[in-house]
C-alpha positions in Angstrom: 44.5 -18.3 23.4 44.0 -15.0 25.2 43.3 -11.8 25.6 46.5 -11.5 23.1 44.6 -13.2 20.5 41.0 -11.0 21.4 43.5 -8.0 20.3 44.5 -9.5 17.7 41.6 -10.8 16.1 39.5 -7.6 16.6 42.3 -5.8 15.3 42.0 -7.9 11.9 38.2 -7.3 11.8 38.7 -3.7 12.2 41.4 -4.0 9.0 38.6 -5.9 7.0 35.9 -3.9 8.0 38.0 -1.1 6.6 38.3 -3.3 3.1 34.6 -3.3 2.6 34.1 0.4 3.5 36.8 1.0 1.1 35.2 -1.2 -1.6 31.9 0.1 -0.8 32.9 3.6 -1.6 34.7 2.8 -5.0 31.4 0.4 -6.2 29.4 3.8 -5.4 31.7 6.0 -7.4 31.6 3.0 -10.5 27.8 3.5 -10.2 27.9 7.1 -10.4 29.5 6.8 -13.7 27.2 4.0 -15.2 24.7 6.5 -14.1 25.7 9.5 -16.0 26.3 6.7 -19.1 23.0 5.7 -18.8 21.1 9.0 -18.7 22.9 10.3 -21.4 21.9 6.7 -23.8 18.5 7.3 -22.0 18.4 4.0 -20.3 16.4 3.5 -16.5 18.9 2.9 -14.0 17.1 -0.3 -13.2 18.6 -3.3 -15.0 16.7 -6.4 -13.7 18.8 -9.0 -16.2 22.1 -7.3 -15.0 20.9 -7.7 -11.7 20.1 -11.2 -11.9 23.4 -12.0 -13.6 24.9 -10.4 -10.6 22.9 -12.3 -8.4 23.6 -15.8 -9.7 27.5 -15.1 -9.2 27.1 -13.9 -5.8 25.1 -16.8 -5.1 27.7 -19.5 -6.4 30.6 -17.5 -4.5 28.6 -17.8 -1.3 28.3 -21.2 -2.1 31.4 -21.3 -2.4 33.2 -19.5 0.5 30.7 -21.7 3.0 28.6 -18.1 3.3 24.9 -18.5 3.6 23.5 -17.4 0.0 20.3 -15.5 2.0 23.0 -13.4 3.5 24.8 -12.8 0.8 21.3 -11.8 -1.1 20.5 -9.4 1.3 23.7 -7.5 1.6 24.4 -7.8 -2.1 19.9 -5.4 -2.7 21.5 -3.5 -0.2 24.5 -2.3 -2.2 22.2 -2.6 -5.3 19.8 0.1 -3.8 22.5 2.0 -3.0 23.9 2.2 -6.6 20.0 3.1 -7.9 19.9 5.5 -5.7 23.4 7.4 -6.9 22.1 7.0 -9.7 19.2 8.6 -10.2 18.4 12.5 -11.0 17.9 14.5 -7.9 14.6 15.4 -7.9 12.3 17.7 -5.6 10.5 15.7 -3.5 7.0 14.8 -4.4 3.7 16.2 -3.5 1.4 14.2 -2.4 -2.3 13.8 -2.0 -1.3 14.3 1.9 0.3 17.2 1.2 -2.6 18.9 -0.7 -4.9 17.5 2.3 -3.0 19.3 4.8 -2.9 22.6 2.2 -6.5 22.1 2.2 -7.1 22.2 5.5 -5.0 25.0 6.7 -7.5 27.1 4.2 -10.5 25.3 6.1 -9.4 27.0 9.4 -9.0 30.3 7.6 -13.0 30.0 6.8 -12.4 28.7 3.1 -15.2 26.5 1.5 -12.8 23.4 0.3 -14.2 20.6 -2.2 -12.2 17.3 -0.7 -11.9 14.8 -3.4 -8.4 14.3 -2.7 -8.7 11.6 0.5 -10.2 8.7 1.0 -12.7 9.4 3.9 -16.0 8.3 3.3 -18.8 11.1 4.5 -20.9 8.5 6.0 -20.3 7.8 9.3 -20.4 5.3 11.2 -23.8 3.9 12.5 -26.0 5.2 15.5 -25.4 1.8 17.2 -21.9 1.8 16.7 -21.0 5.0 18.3 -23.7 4.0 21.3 -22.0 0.6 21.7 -18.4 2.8 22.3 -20.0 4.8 24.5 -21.8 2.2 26.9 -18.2 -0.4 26.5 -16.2 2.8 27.9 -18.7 3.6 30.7 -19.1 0.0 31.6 -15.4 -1.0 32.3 -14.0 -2.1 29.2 -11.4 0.5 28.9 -8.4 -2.1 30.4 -5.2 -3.4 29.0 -6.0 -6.4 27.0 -4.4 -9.1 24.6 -2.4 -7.7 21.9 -4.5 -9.8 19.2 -7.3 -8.9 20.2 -10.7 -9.8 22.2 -11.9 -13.1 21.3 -15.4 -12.2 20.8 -14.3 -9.3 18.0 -11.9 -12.1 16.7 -14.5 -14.7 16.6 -17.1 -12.2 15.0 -14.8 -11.3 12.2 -14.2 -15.1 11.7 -17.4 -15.8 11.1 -17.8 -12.5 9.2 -15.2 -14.3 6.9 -16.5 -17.5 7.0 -19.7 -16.1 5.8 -18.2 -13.5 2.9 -15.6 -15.9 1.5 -16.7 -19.4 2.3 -12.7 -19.9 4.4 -13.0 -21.2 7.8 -9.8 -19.4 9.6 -8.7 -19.8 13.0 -9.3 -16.7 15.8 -5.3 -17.3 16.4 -4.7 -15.9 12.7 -6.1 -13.2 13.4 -4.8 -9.8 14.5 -7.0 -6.8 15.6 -5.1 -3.5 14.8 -5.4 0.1 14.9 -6.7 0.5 11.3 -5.5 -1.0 8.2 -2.4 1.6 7.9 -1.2 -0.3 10.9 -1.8 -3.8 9.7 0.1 -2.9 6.8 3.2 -1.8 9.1 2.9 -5.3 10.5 2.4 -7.0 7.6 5.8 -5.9 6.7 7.2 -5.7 9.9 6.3 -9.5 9.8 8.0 -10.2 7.1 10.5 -8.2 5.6 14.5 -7.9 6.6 17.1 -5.3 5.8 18.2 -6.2 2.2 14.6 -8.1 1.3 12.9 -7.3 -1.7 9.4 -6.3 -2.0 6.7 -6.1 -5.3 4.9 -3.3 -5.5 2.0 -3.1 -8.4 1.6 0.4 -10.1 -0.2 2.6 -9.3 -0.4 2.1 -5.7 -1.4 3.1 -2.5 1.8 5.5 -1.0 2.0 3.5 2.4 3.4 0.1 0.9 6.9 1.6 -0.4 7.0 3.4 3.0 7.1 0.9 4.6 9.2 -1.3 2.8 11.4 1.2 3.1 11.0 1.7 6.4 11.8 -1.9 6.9 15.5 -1.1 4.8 14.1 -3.5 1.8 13.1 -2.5 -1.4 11.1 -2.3 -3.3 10.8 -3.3 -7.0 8.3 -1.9 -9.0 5.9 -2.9 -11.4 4.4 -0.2 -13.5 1.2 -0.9 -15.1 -0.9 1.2 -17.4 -3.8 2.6 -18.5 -3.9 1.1 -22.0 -3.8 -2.5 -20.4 -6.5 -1.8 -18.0 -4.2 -1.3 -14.8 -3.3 -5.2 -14.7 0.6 -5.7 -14.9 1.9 -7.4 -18.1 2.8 -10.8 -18.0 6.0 -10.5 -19.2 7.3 -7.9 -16.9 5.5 -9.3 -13.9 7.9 -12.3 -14.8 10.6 -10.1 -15.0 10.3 -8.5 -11.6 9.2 -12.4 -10.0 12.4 -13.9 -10.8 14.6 -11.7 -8.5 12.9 -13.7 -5.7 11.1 -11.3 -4.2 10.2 -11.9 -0.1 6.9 -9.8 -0.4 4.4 -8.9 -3.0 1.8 -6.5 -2.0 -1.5 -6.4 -3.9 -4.9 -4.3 -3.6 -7.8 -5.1 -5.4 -10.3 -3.4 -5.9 -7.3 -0.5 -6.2 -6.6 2.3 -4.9 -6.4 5.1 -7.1 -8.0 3.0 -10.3 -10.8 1.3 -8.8 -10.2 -1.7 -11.2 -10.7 -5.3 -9.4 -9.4 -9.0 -10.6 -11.7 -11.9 -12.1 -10.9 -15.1 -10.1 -8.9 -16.9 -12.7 -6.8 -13.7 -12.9 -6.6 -13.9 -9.0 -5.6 -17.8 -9.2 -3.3 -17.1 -11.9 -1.4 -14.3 -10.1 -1.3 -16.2 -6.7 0.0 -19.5 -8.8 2.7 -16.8 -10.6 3.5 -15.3 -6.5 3.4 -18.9 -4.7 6.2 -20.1 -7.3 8.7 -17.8 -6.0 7.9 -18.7 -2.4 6.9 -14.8 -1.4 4.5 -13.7 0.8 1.1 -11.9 -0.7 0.2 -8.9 1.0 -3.7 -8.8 0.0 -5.4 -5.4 0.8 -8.9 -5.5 0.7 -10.3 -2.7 2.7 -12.2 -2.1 -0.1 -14.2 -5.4 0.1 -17.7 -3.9 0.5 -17.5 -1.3 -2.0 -16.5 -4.2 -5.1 -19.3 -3.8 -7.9 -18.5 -7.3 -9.1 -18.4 -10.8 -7.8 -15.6 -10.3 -4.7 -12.8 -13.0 -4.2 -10.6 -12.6 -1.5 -7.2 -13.8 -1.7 -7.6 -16.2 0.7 -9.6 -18.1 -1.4 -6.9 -19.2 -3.3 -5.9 -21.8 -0.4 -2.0 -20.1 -0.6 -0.5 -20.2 3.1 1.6 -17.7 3.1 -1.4 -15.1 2.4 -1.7 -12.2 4.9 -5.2 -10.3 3.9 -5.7 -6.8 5.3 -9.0 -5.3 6.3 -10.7 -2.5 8.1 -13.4 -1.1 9.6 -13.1 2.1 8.3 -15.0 1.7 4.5 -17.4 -1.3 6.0 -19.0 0.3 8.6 -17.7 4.8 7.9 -15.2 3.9 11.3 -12.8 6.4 9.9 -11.5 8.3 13.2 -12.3 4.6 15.6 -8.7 3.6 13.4 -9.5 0.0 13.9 -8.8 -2.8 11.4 -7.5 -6.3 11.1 -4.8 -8.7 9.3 -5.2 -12.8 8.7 -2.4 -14.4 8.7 -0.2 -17.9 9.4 -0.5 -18.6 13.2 3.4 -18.1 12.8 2.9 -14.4 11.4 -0.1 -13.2 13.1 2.1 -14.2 16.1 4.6 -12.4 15.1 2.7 -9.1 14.5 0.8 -9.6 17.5 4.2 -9.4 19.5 5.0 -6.2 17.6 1.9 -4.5 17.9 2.4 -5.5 21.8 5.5 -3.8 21.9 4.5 -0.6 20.2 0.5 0.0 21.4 -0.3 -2.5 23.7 -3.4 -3.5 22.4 -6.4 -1.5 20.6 -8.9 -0.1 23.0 -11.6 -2.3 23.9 -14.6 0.3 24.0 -13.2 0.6 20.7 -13.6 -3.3 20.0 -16.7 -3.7 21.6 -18.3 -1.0 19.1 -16.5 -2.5 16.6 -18.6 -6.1 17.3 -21.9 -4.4 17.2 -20.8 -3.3 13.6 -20.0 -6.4 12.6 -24.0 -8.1 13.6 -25.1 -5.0 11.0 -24.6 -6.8 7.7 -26.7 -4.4 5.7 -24.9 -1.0 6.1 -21.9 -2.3 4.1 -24.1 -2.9 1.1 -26.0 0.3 1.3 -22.3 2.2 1.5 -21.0 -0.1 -1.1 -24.0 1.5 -3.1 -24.0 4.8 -2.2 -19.9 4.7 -3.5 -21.2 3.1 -7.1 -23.7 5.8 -7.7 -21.6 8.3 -6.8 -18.6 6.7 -9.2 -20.9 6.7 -11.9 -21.6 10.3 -11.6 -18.0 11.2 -12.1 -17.8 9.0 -14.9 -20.5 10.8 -16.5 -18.9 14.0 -15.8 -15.2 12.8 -17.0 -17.0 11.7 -20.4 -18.3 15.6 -20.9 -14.8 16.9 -20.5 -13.4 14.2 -22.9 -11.2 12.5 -20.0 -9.5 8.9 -20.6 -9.9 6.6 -18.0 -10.7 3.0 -17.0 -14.5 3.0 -15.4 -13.9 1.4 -12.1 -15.8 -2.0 -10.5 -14.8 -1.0 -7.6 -13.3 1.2 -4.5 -14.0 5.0 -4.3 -12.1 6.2 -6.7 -11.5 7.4 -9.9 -8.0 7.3 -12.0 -8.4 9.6 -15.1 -5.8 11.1 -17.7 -6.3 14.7 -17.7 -3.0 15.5 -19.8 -0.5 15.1 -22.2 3.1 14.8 -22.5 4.9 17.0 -19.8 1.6 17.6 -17.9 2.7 18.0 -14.2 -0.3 16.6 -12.0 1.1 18.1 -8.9 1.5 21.6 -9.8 -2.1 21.6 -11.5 -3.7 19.9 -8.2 -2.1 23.0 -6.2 -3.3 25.5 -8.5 -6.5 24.1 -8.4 -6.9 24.0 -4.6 -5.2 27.5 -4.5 -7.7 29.4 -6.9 -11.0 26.6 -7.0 -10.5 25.6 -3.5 -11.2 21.9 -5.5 -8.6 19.4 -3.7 -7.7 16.6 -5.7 -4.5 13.8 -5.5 -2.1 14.3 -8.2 -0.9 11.2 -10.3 2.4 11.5 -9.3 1.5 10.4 -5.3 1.1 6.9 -7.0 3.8 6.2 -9.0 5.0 7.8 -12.3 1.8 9.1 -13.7 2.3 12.8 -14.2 -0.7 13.1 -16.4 -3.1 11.7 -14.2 -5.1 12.7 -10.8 -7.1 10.4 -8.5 -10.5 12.1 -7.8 -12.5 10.7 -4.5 -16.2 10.1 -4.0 -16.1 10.7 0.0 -17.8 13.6 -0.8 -22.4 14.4 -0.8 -23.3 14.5 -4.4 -24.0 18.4 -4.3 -20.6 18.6 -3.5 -19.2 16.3 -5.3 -20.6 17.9 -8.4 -19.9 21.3 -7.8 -16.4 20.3 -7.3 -16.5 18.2 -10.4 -17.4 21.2 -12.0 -14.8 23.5 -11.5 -12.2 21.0 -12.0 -13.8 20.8 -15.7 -13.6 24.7 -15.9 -9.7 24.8 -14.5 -8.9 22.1 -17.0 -10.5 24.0 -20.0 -8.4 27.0 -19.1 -5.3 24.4 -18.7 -6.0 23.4 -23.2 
């Protein structure tokens, strides 16, 4: 024993470590020929009963070989993401409804009239009050580092907020104050996922929840839904996707882009489906207030490892304040807590103080929540003259409508529209594999929400 033996040992790593490169590199090239097999047959280059197969036998040698299966699962999606991705078509990269909304507003600066229904900004603003509070917090010393969970009287205000909305009692420790519900997502999966983790992602979605999955090197596995069923996942193929034990499931009702929301027994039956595989539910519900229905939040379903996402920005019009919130496991919201602390500090107080006045105004959620219905209704009725197929929303402020037919390219029509109607909408295609379809948003006045509705009907008739 010595520094002999250091040598020698770190010598045979670097000969092993040279094995699995080695390996690595001829698995790649074995997938890039089961790639160009499949693609020829037609087949996805997602196999989820090969994969599982491949899984259980890793599993047992682990087992075997004294290595820690969780490990082995990890490196093993790892390698399987790899193959995916070698084998997959290079494709250009995708537009999305950021994209257009940045196209849109270099043609703003230029002096361009531009119709926005391609983001999801409310035009409402936030309250008088609100934006008075902010100013008197800053001027009156509240503008100091603080904890990274938040003040105590915005935690205790949104627990009783909660309390009151969903009839759960939550502790101010589970909860996390962040800046907006973007962020809360980042920490949601920060939280929870690990290199190698899998995640569930529901189609269509919201853009930011494969970011960051990705950005935490998992990945994720996704579910694609359809119009025909009424943008709930089959059973069967929620199943499918379940039994590769995923570590995260993200979910968003009511949805963005279809605006559909879930019953409570469907709610109780997909949390009872989640909570057998152990994962973590990821339940965004910035769209709370603007539900047309009956609202049940997922954590009403009593399910521990539950970590609901909210905002200020829908509630209250608190777009540009960027403040929101998660609820978690004391574990988990201490977890993000310590990550958020590491990144930003904490959110501004002035920000938090304004952000408690919002809270004691319970009535300008409703009158927003109704403002958004009318307004989806009146798109609805438009859709119907034009002959669009859709599913009417109950929820959110969005609409989700098929526009086209086989090989209709959402992308390039939303560019063309915003290039000769100066009409912005998000194409299909910036949430998930729906070429055929564009999400249209009601942030906009009615006037202008018409008048853009209107030449999107005219660019469409010259597109048949």
């Amino acid at each position: 024993m010595g520094r002999d033996e250091i040598q020698s040992l770190r010598e045979e790593i670097r000969v092993v470590t040279e094995e699995i490169i080695r390996g690595i590199a001829r698995r790649r090239q074995l997938a890039e020929r089961l790639g160009e097999i499949k693609r020829a047959l037609g087949l996805d280059p997602v196999d989820l009963d090969a994969e599982s197969e491949l899984r259980s036998q890793v599993v047992n040698a682990a087992k075997e070989i004294g290595l820690d299966p969780e490990t082995a699962q990890r490196m093993l999606s790892l390698l399987i993401q790899d193959a995916i991705l070698v084998q997959q078509p290079k494709t250009k990269p995708k537009i999305t409804h950021m994209d257009i909304f940045r196209r849109a507003k270099q043609l703003e600066i230029s002096g361009e009239k531009i119709y926005h229904l391609e983001v999801g900004e409310p035009d409402l603003g936030a309250p008088a009050r609100v934006a008075e509070a902010l100013s008197w917090a800053a001027l009156n010393g509240f503008a100091a580092y603080g904890e990274a969970k938040g003040r105590p009287e915005l935690r205790g205000a949104i627990r009783e907020l909660l309390r009151e909305r969903t009839g759960v009692d939550v502790s101010e420790d589970q909860i996390v104050v962040t800046p907006g519900g973007r962020f809360a997502v980042y920490l949601a999966a920060a939280s929870t996922l690990m290199p190698g983790d899998q995640a569930v992602v529901i189609d269509p979605s919201w853009p930011l929840y494969k970011q960051v999955i990705e950005m935490m090197h998992a990945r994720s596995l996704v579910v694609h839904s359809t119009l025909e069923d009424g943008w709930r996942p089959r059973q069967d193929v929620l199943d499918k996707f379940l039994k590769q034990k995923p570590r995260v499931v993200f979910i968003n009702y009511p949805n963005n882009p279809t605006g559909i929301t879930l019953r409570r027994n469907e709610l109780e039956e997909l949390v009872e489906d989640i909570g057998r595989t152990d994962a973590y539910i990821v339940s965004d519900e910035v769209y709370m207030d603007y539900c047309f229905t009956d609202f049940t939040s997922t954590l009403e379903m009593g399910y521990e490892k539950t970590i609901m996402i909210n905002s200020f920005s829908k509630s209250w019009g608190m777009t540009g304040y960027r403040i929101g919130y998660l609820v978690a496991s004391r574990e988990i919201a201490d977890r993000a807590a310590r990550i958020l602390s590491q990144l930003i500090t904490c959110v501004p107080e002035f920000i938090q103080m304004a952000s408690i006045k919002a809270i004691e105004d319970r009535e300008t959620p409703k009158r927003y929540g109704d403002i958004m219905r009318r307004r989806i209704e009146m798109v609805c009725r438009e859709l119907d003259k034009i002959g669009a197929t859709y599913v009417k929303p109950n929820g959110g402020m969005y609409v989700f409508p098929k526009i086209g037919g086989e090989g209709f390219d959402s992308a390039e029509f939303a560019l063309n529209l915003l290039e000769t109607a100066r009409v912005a909408v998000a194409p299909g295609t910036a949430f998930g594999n729906y070429p055929e379809y564009i999400r249209i948003s009601v942030g906009l006045g009615e006037e202008d929400l018409r008048k853009g509705l209107r030449m999107l009907a005219e660019s469409l008739q010259k597109t048949r």
